[in-house]
C-alpha angles and dihedrals in degrees: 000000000000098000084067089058128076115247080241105044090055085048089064091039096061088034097056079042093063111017089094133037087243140016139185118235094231093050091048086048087056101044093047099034099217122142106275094240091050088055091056096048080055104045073055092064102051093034084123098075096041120078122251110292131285138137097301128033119250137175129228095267094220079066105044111083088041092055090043094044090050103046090041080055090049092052105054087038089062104042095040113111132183095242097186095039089054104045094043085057105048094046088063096045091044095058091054092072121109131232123297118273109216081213108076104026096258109165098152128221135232119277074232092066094040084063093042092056095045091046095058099042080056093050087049087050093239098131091042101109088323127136103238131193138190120213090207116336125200095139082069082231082152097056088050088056097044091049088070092066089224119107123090096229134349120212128176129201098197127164098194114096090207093047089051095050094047092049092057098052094052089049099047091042096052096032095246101157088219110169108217128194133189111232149167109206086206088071134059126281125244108264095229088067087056106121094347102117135072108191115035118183124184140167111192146171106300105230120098093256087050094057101032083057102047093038082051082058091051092053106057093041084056123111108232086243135112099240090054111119144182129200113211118192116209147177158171140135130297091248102053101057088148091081089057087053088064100044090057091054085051095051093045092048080058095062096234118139125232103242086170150312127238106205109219089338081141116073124192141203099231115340081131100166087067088040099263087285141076144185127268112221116189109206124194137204131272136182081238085061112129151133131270128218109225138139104254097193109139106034098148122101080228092056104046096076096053104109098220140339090276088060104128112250124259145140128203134188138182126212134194115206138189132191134208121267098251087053114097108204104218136151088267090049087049100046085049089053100042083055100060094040086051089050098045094049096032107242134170122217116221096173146322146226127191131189112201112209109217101207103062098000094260114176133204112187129173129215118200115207139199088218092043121291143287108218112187132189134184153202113194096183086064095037086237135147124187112198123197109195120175120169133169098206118104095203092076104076134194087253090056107048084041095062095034082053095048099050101059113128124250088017135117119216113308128222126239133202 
């Protein structure tokens, strides 16, 4: 029985048991949470430290401030994390990842979140000898995790052949133990992974195809017990709530109960259009709990707005750029620019219009390209450059114009959306 418990939440069990000189059943079934007919088969089990029985539970009292002392160690045991150790360390993995792929939906978070979302798995007790597994992890969500030393075993399911090689060198380099595979959600799990986790965490793509396919995933990673868990990162604007509305159905059509939700407890570089932040849901397990067939095409936020599959092909980004101050953003400094952006990605110019603003010199200036067009605009009293670039060819990537972008000279990071 005790391998369907927490090792926190038997630690409770056996703290609320002895804390007092006498409790109430009913009090101890709302303090720990458990069904009420999995409390009595373990009350059962530890029959043997409680007197004989009566109308309040009570434990031997030689026993008892060796059984409180204990669970209150275990506890805090459990739930104690190095806070400067952690954070040190995930500040210098995060920043080893490379740039966002539009692809795959990647809009990183904070190493302040990646903290966050390690200290309060630990807090629920679900790293705590607990086999854990990441549907997709660029956040390093799974190195935080593994930094505590807890967790029984770490396993990744990452399609991103960057993200898996960085993995493993953490993990090799700070002897982590971390399991990567290599995996296309899109595809069918290996069997040997069916039922064998207890804590799943994802943060996938947020469309309803996004989340139905990668809470499919959880499911069947799952094992069929009530402590099983699976943490389940969201988001959208303010103003669309609706969309929220949906993916709690989905959630819902998928039998998982809501434990909690954490509201904008993710924060994001970019992923401007949800408000660079999004809410944390943590889902538990329920006898109802089952797949769902479905066809999960489409589960990008880039694909969702194509009308149909004979829409013709494009990508579009937009990129926020500023200079240094000893930069002056001019028409010559932009038609440098613009020529180093056509030749990296290979453009080819078919024609231009400019409009020159007379009060701080602000330009707007169209290229027209064979591929699409690059309209710029400037404000050269904020040291500040907006880029539109749309192109239908599939040969130009988001790697590419990200490292094109960041790689412009006189200029500080630049901000994609």
């Amino acid at each position: 029985m005790d391998s369907e418990l927490r090792q926190l939440d038997l630690a409770k069990f056996l703290f609320y048991l002895s804390r007092h000189p006498r409790i109430s059943t009913r009090r101890l079934n709302r303090l720990t949470g458990f069904p009420e007919t999995f409390l009595y088969s373990l009350l059962k089990k530890y029959s043997d430290i409680l007197e004989a029985p009566s109308r309040f539970l009570v434990v031997k009292p030689a026993l008892r401030p060796k059984i409180f002392a204990d669970a209150k160690t275990s506890i805090n045991n459990i739930q104690k994390i190095d806070a400067k150790f952690l954070k040190e360390n995930i500040k210098k993995a995060t920043s080893l990842r490379p740039l966002p792929d539009r692809q795959f939906d990647q809009f990183y978070a904070t190493p302040a979140t990646t903290f966050r979302r390690s200290k309060l798995m630990a807090k629920m007790g679900d790293i705590y000898q607990r086999r854990l597994a990441f549907l997709g992890d660029d956040d390093l969500t799974s190195v935080a995790c593994a930094l505590t030393h807890q967790a029984k075993s770490i396993t990744v399911f990452e399609v991103d052949d960057r993200l898996i090689n960085l993995i493993q060198d953490i993990s090799k380099k700070l002897n982590l133990d971390i399991t990567v595979v290599k995996q296309d959600l899109l595809k069918p799990l290996d069997k040997k992974y069916s039922h064998s986790f207890d804590t799943v965490f994802t943060d996938p793509p947020y469309t309803p195809n996004g989340i139905n396919l990668f809470a499919n995933c959880a499911v069947e990673l799952l094992a069929p017990q009530f402590t099983s868990r699976l943490y389940l990162c969201y988001g959208n604007s303010d103003r669309a709530r609706e969309k929220e509305v949906v993916i709690q159905k989905n959630i819902s059509n998928f039998g998982f109960l809501i434990h909690a939700k954490y509201f904008q407890f993710n924060h994001y570089t970019g992923a401007y259009s949800i408000g660079s932040q999004s809410s944390l849901y943590l889902l538990d397990w329920t006898p109802q709990l089952r797949t769902i067939s479905l066809s999960f095409d489409k589960i990008y936020t880039y694909e969702k707005n194509k009308m149909a599959n004979s829409f013709p092909f494009y990508n579009h980004w937009e990129i926020e750029v500023t200079v240094l101050p000893s930069q002056i953003i001019d028409e010559n400094y932009i038609d440098s620019v613009v020529e180093t952006i056509i030749h990296d990605l290979k453009f080819n110019v078919v024609s231009t219009a400019k409009h020159l603003f007379p009060t701080h010199g602000g330009l707007t200036k169209v290229y027209v390209l064979s591929q699409s067009h690059l309209v710029i605009h400037t404000w050269p009293e904020l040291s500040s450059i907006h880029f539109d670039l749309m192109t239908c060819s599939s040969s130009v990537n988001s790697t590419d114009v990200k490292a094109v972008f960041s790689s412009l000279p006189s200029t500080n990071p630049p901000i994609f959306r």
